[in-house]
N, C-alpha and C positions, 0 to 999 in steps of 0.2 A: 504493500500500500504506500500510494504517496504520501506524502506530509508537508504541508507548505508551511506549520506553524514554526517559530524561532524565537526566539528570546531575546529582547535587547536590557542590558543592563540591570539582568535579573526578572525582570518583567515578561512575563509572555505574551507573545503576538499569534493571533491565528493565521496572519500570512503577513510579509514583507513587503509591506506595504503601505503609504501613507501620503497626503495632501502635501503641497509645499503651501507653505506659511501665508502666500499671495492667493491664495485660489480656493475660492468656496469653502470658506472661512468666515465671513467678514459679517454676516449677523447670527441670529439665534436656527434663523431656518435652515441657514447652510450647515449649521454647527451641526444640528440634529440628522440632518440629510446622511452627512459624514459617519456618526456616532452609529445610523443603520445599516452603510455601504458595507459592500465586502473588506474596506478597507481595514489593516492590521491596528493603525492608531492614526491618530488625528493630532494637528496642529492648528490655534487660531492665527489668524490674521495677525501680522507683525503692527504691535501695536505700539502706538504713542501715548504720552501722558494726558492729553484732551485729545477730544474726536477732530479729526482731519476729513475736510472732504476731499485731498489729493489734487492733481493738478485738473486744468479743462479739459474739456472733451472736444475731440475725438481721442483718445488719447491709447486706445487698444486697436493693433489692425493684424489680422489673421494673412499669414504668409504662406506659400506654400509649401514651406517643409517647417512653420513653424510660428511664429509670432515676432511683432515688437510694437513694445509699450513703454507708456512714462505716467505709472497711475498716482504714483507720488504719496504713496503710503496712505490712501485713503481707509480711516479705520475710526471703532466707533469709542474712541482711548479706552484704557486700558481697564477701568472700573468693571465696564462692560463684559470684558471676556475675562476679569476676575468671577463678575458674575457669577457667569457661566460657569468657570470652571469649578467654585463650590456645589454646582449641581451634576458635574456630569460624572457619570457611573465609571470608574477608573473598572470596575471588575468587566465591564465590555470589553474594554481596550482603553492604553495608554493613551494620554493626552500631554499635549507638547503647549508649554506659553510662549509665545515668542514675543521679544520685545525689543524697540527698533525705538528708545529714546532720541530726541533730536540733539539732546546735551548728557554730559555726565550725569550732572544733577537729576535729570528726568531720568535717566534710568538708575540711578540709583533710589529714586524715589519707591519708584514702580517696582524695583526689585522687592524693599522693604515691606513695601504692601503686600506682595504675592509671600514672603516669609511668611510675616503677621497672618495669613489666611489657612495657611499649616492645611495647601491643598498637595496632592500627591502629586501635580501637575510637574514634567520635566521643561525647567526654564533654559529656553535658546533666543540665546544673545545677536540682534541679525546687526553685524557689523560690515553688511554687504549692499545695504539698496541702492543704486544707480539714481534712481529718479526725483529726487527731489532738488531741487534747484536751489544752486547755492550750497548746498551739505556734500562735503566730498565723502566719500566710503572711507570708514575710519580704516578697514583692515587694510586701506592699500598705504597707510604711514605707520611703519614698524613701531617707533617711540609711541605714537598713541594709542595703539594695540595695547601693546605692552601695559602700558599706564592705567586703563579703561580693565581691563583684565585685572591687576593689581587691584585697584578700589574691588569690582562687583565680588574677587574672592575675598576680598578682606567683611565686606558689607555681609556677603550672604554666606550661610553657615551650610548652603547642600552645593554639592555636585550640580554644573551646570554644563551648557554647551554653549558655544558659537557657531554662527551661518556666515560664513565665506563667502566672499567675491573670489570669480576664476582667477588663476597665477598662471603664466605663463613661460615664467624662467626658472632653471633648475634652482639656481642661485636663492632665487624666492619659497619656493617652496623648500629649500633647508632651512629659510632664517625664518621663518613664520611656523615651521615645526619648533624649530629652538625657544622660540617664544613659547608657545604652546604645551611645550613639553614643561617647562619652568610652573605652572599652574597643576598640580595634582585637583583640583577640584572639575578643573576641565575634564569633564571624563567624556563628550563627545563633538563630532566634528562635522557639521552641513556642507555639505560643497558639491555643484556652486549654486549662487545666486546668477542673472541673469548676465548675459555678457555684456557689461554696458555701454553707452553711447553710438549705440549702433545707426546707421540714416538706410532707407527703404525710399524710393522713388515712383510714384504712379507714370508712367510711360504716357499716357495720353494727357492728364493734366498738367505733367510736369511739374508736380505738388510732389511734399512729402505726404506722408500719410498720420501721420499725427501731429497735432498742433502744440503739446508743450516743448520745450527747448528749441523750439525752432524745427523740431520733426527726431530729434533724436533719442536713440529712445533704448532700451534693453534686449539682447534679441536671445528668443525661447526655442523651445523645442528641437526638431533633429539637427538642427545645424548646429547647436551647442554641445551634441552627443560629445565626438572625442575629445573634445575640450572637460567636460563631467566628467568622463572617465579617468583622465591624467589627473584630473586634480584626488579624485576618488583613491587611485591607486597610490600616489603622490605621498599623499596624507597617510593611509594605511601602512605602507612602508617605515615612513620616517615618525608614525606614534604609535607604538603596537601595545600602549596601554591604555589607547584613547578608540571607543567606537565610530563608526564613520555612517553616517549618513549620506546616500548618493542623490542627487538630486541632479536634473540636465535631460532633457532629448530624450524623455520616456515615451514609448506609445505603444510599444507592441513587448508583449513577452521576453523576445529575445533582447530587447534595451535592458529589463527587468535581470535577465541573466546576467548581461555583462557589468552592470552594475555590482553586483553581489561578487562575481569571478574578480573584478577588481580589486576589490572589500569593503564594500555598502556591507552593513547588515539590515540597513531599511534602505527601501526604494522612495524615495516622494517623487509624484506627479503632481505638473504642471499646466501647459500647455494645453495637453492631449486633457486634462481633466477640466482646464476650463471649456473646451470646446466640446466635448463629450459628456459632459456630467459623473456623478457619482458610481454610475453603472460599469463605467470602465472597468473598476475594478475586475468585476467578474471577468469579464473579457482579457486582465493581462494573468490571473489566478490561472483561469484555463489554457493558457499560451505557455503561461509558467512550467504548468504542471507536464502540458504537452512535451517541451521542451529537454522537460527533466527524465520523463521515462523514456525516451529517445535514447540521451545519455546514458540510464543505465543511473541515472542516483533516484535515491530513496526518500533522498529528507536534503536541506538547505545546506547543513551543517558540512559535507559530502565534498561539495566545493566550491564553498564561500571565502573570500580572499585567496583563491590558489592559482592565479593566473598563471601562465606558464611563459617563459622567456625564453630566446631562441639564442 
């Protein structure tokens, strides 16, 4: 018999599987949508300390292998998916807080509070959003990582993660593990967030295709794959006491696999889940599973981070 279930950080999941933090999340309807999907665990909408309406619209436009946006963190702040998160059934499945202060202070605000609420909810720290204007991605300046990381362990007394923007150079990716590794509370790793500043062109109006920053925007789905995987495998290498979260260019099964063959232990979908709804999940479960007695494995565990090098 197959077995999609797996375990992250002690916690069991009925499959490997879960939202990224931007996507059908962002009120109570979606929250619950999620909490019924096939999905293994769920995360809210990366939140700020007051509700945000993000940037204007048009500001999402579906690509053909994939997306690019500049939603500019619209969220309904954080009180709200505090809320929630004192109501939601953790014996379903794990639930993820993410929080995406605009300042130190705001997230250490919010941190405090989510203590104070003494919910079981795992907090991921997103030091990765592209889109808001004016706020540069903290994780792409070493010393402020560093520093931001130093307070939330010093402030918060559990195990927490961070959500990564993609890295591109080897060089990067050892000194942002070296960071990473210096944090024993860090015990996991998202990556990546969307590739940012990306421009998309309409051929006939000779327009961009979204209106904030001038059209520039975050770009999702498959075009992002082997850029999520480096950074997935990246990671996994250089913290092998830290769990990895794969996020990037999911939509079918086999992404699902490579992901995990890299060293995801959870998969989040994006893209493919804003455009497809909740139900996907079934749909990459069954691809999964396809997938997996193909191979010849039984269960996740079989070979998950065992990429092979040539």
């Amino acid at each position: 018999m197959l077995d999609l279930s797996t375990f992250f950080l002690g916690r069991p999941l009925t499959a490997p599987l879960m939202n990224a933090s931007g996507v059908w999340c962002n009120v109570n309807s979606q929250l619950h949508a999620l909490a019924e999907s096939e999905a293994g665990a769920m995360v809210t909408k990366s939140c700020t300390l007051l509700r945000r309406d993000g940037n204007p619209e048009p500001r999402y436009h579906t690509l053909t292998m994939g997306s690019i946006n500049s939603m500019g963190l619209p969220n309904e702040g954080h009180q709200y998916y505090l809320d929630y998160a004192e109501r939601h059934d953790y014996e379903n499945k794990p639930l993820f807080f993410s929080v995406a202060g605009l300042t130190l202070d705001d997230n250490l605000t919010i941190v405090a509070q989510i203590q104070d609420a003494y919910t079981p909810a795992l907090l991921e720290l997103n030091l990765s959003c592209p889109n808001v204007p004016g706020k540069a991605q903290i994780a792409y300046d070493f010393d402020a990582l560093d520093v931001i990381l130093a307070e939330i362990s010093s402030a918060y007394s559990r195990p927490f993660g961070v959500k990564l923007p993609p890295y591109f150079d080897i060089a990067h990716f050892d000194e942002v593990a070296d960071i990473l590794n210096r944090y024993e509370k860090v015990n996991f790793i998202t990556c990546i967030n969307s590739i940012g500043n990306g421009l998309m062109i309409d051929m006939e109006s000779e327009t961009v295709l979204i209106k904030p920053k001038q059209g520039f925007g975050g770009i999702g789905g498959e075009y992002v794959l082997p850029t999520a995987l480096a950074n997935v495998n990246a990671f996994h290498q250089r913290c092998p006491k830290k769990s990895i979260i794969g996020c990037g260019g999911v939509n079918t099964g086999e992404h699902v696999f490579m992901h995990l063959l890299a060293g995801a232990s959870i998969v989040q979908v994006g893209t493919a889940l804003y455009e497809q709804g909740p139900d996907i999940f079934v749909r990459l479960k069954a691809e999964l599973a396809q997938i997996m007695q193909e191979k010849g494995y039984k269960t996740i565990r079989e070979f998950q981070g065992k990429l092979k090098t040539l």
